[in-house]
Structures are given as C-alpha cells and as structure tokens.
C-alpha atoms as an extended CHARMM CRD file, in Angstrom:
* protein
*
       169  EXT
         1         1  UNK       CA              0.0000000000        0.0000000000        0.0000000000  PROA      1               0.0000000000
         2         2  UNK       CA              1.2360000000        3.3510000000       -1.1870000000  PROA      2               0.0000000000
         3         3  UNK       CA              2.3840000000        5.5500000000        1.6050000000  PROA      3               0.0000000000
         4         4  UNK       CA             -0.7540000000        8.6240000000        1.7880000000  PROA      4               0.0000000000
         5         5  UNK       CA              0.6510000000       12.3210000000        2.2190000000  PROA      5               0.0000000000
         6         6  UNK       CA              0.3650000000       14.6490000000        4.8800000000  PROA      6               0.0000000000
         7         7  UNK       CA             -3.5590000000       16.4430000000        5.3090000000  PROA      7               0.0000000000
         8         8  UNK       CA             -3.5230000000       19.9520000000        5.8880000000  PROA      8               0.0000000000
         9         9  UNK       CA             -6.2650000000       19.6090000000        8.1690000000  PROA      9               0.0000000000
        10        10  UNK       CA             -7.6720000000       23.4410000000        8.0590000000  PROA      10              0.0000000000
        11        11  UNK       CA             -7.4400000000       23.5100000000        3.8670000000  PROA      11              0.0000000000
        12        12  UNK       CA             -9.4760000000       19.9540000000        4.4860000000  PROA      12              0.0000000000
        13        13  UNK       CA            -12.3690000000       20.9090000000        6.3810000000  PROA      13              0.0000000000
        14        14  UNK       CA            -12.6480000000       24.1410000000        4.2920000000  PROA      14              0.0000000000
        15        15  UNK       CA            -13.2670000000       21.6090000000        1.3060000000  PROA      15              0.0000000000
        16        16  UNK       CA            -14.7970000000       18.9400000000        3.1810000000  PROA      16              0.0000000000
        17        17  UNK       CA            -17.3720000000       20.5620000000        6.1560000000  PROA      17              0.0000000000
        18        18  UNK       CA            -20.4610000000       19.1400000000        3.7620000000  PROA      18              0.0000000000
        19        19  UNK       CA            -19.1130000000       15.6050000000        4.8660000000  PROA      19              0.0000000000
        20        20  UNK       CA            -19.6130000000       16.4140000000        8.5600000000  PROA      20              0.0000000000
        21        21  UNK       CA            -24.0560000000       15.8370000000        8.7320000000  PROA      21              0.0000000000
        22        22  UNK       CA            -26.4770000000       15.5410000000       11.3860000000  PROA      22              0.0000000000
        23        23  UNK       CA            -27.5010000000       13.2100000000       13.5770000000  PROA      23              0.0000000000
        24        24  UNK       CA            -23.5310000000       11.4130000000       13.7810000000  PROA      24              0.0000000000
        25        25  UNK       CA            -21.8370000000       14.4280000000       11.5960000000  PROA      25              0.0000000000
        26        26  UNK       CA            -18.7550000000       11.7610000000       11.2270000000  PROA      26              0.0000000000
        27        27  UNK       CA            -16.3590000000       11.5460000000        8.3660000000  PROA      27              0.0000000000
        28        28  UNK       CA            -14.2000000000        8.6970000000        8.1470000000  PROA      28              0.0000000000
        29        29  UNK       CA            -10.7510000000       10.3320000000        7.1200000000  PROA      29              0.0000000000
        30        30  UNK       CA             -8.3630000000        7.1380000000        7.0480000000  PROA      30              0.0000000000
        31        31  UNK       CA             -8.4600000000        3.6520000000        7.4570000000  PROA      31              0.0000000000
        32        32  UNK       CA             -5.5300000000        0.9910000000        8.2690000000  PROA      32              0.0000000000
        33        33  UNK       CA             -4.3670000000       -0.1970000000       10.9870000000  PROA      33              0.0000000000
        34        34  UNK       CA             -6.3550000000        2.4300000000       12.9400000000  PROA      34              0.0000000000
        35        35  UNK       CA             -9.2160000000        4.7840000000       11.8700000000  PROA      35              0.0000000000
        36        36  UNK       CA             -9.3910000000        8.1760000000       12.0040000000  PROA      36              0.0000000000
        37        37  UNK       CA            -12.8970000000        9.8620000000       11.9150000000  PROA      37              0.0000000000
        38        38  UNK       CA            -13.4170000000       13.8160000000       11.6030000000  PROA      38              0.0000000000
        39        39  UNK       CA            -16.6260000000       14.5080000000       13.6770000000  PROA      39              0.0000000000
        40        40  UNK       CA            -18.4290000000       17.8460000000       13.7570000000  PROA      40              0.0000000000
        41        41  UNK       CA            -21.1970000000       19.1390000000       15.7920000000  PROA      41              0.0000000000
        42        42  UNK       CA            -23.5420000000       19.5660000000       16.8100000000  PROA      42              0.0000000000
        43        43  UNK       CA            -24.9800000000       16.1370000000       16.6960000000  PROA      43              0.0000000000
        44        44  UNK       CA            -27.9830000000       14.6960000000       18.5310000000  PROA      44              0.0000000000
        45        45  UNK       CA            -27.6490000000       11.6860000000       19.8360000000  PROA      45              0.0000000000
        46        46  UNK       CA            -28.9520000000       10.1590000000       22.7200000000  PROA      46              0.0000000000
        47        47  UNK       CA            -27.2070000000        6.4050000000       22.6880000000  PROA      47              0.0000000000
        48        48  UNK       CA            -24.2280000000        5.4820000000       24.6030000000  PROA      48              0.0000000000
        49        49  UNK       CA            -21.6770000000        3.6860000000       22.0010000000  PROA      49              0.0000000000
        50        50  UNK       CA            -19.1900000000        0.6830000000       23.6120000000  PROA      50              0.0000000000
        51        51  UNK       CA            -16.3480000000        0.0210000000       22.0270000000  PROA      51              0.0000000000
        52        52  UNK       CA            -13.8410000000       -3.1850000000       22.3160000000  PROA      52              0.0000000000
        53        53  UNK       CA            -10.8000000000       -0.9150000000       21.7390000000  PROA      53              0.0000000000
        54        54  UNK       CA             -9.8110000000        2.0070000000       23.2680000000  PROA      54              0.0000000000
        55        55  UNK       CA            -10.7100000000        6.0130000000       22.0010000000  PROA      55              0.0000000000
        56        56  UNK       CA             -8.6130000000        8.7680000000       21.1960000000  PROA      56              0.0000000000
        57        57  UNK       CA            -10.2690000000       12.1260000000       21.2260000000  PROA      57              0.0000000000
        58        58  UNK       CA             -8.5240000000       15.7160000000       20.4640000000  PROA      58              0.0000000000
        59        59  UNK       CA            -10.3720000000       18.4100000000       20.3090000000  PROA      59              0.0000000000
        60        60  UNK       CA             -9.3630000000       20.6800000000       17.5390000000  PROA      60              0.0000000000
        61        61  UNK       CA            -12.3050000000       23.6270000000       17.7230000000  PROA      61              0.0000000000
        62        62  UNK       CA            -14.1690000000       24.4790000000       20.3280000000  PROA      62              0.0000000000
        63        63  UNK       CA            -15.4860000000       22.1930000000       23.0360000000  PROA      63              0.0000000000
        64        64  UNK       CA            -17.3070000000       18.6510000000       23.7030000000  PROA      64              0.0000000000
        65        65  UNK       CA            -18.9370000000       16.8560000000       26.5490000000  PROA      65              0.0000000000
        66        66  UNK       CA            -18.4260000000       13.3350000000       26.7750000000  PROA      66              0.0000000000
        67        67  UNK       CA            -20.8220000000       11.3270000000       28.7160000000  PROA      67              0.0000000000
        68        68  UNK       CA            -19.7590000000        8.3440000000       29.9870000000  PROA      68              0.0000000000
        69        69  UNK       CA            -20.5960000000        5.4330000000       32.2700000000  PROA      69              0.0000000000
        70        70  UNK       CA            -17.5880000000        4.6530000000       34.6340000000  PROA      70              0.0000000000
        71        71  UNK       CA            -18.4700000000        1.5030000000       37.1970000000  PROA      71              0.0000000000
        72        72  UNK       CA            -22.2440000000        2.6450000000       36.8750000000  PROA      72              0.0000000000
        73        73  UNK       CA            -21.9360000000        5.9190000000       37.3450000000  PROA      73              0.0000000000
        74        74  UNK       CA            -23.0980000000        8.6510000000       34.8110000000  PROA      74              0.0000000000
        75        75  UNK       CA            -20.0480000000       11.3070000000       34.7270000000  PROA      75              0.0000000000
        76        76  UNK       CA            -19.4340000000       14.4190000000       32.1340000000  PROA      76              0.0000000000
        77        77  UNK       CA            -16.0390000000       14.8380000000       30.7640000000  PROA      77              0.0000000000
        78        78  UNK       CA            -15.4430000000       18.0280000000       29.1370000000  PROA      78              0.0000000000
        79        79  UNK       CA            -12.8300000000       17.7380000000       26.2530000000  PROA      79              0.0000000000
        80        80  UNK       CA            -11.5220000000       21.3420000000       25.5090000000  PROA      80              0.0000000000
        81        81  UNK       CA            -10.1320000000       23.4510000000       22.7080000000  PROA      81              0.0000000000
        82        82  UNK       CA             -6.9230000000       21.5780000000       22.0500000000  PROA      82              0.0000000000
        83        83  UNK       CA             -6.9500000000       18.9710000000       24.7720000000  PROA      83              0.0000000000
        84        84  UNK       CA             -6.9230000000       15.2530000000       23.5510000000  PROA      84              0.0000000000
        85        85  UNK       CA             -8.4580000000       12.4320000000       26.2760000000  PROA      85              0.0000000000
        86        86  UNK       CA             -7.8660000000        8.4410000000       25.7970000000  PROA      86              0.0000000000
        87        87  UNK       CA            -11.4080000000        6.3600000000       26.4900000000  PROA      87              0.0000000000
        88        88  UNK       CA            -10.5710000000        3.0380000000       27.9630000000  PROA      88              0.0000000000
        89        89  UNK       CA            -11.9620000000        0.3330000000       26.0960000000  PROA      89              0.0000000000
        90        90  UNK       CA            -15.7590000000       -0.8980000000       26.6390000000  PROA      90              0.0000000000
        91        91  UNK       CA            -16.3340000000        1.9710000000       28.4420000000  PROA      91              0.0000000000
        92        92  UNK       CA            -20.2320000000        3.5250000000       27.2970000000  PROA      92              0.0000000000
        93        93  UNK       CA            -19.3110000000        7.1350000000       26.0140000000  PROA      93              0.0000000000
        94        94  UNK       CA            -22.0360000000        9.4770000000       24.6230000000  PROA      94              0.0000000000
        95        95  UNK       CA            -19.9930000000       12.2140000000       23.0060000000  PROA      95              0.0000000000
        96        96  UNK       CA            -22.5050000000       15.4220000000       22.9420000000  PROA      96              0.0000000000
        97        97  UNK       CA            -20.5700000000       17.9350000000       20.3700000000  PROA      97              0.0000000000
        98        98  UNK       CA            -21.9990000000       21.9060000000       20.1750000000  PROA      98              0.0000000000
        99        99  UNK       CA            -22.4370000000       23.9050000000       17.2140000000  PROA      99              0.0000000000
       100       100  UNK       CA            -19.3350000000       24.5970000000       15.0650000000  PROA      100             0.0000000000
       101       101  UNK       CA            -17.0550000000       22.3270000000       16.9880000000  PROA      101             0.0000000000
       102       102  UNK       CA            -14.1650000000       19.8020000000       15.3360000000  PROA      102             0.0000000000
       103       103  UNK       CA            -12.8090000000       16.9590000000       16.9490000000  PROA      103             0.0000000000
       104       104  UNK       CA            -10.7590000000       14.0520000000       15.4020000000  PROA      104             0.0000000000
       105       105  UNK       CA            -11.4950000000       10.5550000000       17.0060000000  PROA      105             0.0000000000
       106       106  UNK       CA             -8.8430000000        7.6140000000       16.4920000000  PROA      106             0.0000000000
       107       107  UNK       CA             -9.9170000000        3.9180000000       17.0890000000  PROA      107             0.0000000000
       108       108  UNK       CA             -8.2970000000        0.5010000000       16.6180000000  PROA      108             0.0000000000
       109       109  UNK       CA             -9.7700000000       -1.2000000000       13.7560000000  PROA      109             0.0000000000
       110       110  UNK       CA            -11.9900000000       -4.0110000000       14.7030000000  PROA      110             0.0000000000
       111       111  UNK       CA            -10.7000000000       -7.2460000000       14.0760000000  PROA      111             0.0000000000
       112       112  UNK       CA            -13.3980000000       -9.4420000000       12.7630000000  PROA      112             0.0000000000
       113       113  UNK       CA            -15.0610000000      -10.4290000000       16.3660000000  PROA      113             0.0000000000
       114       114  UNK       CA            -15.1090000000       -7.1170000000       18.2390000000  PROA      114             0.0000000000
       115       115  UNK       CA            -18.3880000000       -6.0170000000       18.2290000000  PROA      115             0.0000000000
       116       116  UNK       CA            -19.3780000000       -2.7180000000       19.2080000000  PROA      116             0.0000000000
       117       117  UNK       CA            -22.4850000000       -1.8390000000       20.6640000000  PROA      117             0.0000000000
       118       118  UNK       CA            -25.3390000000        1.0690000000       21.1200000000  PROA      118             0.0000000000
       119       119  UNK       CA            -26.7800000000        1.5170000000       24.1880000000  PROA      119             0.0000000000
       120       120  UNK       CA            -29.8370000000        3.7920000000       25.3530000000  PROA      120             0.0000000000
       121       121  UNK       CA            -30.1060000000        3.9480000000       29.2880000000  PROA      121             0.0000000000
       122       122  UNK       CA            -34.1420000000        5.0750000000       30.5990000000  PROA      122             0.0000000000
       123       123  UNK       CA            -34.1640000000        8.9140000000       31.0530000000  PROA      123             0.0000000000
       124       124  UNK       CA            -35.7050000000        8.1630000000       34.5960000000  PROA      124             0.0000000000
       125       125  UNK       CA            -34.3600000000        5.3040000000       36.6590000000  PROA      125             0.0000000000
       126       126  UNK       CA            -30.6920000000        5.0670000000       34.5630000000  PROA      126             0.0000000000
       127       127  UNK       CA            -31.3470000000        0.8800000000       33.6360000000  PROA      127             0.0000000000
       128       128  UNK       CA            -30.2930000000       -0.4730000000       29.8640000000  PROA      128             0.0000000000
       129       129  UNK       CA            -33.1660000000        0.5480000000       27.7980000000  PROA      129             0.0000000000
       130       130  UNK       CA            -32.0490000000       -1.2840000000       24.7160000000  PROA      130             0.0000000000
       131       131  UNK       CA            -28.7280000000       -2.3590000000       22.9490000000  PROA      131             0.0000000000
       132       132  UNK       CA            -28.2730000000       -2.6950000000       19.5760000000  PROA      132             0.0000000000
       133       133  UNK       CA            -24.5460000000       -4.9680000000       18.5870000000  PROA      133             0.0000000000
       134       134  UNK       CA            -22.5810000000       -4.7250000000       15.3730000000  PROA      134             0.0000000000
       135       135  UNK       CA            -19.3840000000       -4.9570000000       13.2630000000  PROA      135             0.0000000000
       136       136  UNK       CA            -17.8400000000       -1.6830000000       13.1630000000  PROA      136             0.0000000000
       137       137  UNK       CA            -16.4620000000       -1.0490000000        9.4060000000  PROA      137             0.0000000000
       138       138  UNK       CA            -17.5950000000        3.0700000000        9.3090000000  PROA      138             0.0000000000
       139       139  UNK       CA            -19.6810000000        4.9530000000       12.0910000000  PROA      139             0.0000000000
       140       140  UNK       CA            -20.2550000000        7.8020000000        9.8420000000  PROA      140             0.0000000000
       141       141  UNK       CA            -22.8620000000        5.0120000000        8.2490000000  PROA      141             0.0000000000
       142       142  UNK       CA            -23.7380000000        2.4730000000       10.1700000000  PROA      142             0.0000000000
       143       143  UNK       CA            -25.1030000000        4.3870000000       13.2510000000  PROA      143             0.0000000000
       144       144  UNK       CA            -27.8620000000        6.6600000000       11.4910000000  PROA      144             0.0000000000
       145       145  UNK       CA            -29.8000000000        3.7340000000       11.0190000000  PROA      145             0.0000000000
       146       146  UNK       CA            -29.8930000000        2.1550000000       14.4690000000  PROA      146             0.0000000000
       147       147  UNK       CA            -30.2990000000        5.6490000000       15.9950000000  PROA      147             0.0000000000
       148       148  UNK       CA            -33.4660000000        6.3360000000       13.5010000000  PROA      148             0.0000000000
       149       149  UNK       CA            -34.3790000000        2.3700000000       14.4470000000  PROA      149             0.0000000000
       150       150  UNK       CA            -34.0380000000        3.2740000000       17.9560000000  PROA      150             0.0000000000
       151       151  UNK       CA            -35.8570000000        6.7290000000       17.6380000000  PROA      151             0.0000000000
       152       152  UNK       CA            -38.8360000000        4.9190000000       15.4140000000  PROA      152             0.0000000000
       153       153  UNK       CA            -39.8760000000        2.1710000000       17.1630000000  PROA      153             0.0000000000
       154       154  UNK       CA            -41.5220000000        3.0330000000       20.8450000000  PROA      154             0.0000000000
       155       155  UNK       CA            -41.2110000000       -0.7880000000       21.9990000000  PROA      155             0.0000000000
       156       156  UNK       CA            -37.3180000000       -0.4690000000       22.1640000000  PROA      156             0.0000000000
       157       157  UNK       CA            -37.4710000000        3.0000000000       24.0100000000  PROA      157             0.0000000000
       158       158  UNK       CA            -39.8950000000        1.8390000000       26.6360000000  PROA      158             0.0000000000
       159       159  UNK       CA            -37.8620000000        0.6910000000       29.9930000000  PROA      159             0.0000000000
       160       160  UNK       CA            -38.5210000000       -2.8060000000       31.6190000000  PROA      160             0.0000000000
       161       161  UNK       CA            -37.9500000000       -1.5760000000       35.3950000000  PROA      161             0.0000000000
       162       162  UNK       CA            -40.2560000000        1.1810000000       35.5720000000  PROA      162             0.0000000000
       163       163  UNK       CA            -42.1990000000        1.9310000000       32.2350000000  PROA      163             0.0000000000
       164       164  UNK       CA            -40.5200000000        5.0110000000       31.0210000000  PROA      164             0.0000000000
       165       165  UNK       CA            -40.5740000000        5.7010000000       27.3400000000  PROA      165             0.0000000000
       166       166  UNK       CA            -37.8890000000        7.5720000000       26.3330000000  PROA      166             0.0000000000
       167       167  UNK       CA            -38.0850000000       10.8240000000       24.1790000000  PROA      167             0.0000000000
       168       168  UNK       CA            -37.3430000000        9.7820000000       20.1770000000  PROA      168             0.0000000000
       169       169  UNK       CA            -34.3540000000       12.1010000000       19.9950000000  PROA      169             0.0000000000
C-alpha cells in the first residue's frame, strides 16, 4: 500500500465541512491499521456507544462533553479546545458535540469479532433501555440507522424496570 501524504487539516475541512451531517456528523478520514474519523457538531444523539478498543479524542475547535458510564456511574467529561483524552476500552461514552465544533477521534480497527455496541439507558431510573450490537467497518454510516431504528420504534425505548418511554431524539 502506497504511503498517503500529509492532510492539511484546516485547507481539508474548508473543502470537506459538507461531509460532517447531522444526527452522527462523522467523516471517516483514514483507514488501516487504525481509523481516524473527523466529527463535527452539533450532533444529537442520545445512545451510549461501547467500544472493544480504546478512544482517542482531540479536540481541535471548540469544546465537547463526553458522557460516559464509569463503574455505573453517569459522569461528564469536558474535552476542551486543544486537549486530547484516551477512552478506555468498553467503556459507554455518549460524546454530545456543540455547534461549530471539530474533533478528530482515532480507534483501533476491529478485528473481525469485536463487536461494538449502542446503548440507550431510561431517562428516569438510569437501567439499559435497549442495545443494539454490530461490526464496526464506518460509524459515519452504520449508526444513522440504528439511531433512527431506535428513535422509530416506541417498543425499544420503553424501559422494563419502571415503564418510562424515552423521548425519540
């Protein structure tokens, strides 16, 4: 495989910000050995994404909130202007991204049995709502249509503890 050249990563999102769309507004950039996504915001998601390899995050324009669960409880991690964070593996990360933000997201690539999952937790008592598992070969696709799944039928929304139904968002 041909070696790629450098990016100049400002001339690139100059030509590129149409790739960066609501609800993931994720761009896969490269893929080898590990993949690099460029994700934009804001998005709107609501699902909590596990991953069997660890995340890199750096934030390159303004600032994110990253949800995550850590040993059950709910914590926000705020990922600022130029400040890069490593997400231990199969830990549930929602990462909430604000209007006219850029972040770049490196992940192993997923050998042929890690599977990744989506996970929606009820908005009122905090128990799994639903999970969804796949094959991770390109967020930027595959996670519009589990989120619109998700968001379209009220059955996998509705919590078994206490009867919640979560909002479609």
């Amino acid at each position: 495989m041909p070696l790629l050249l450098p990016i100049n990563f400002p001339k690139w999102l100059e030509e590129h910000s149409d790739k960066l769309q609501p609800p993931v507004n994720n761009f896969l950039l490269q893929r080898g050995d590990f993949i690099i996504m460029v994700v934009g915001g804001p998005n709107s998601r609501t699902d909590y994404h596990i991953n069997q390899t660890e995340e890199w995050f750096y934030q390159y324009k303004g600032e994110m909130c990253l949800k995550v669960v850590d040993d059950g409880e709910f914590k926000d991690i705020p990922i600022r202007e130029g400040e890069m964070f490593l997400l231990p593996a199969n830990t549930p990360h929602n990462p909430v991204r604000f209007a006219n933000t850029i972040g770049i997201v490196i992940e192993r690539n997923r050998r042929a049995e890690e599977i990744d999952r989506l996970r929606w937790y009820c908005e009122r008592c905090k128990e799994i709502v639903y999970e969804e598992p796949f094959h991770c070969t390109d967020l930027g696709i595959q996670l519009k249509p589990i989120i619109q799944k998700y968001a379209t039928t009220e059955d996998l929304r509705k919590c078994k503890s206490c009867g919640n139904i979560n909002s479609a968002k």
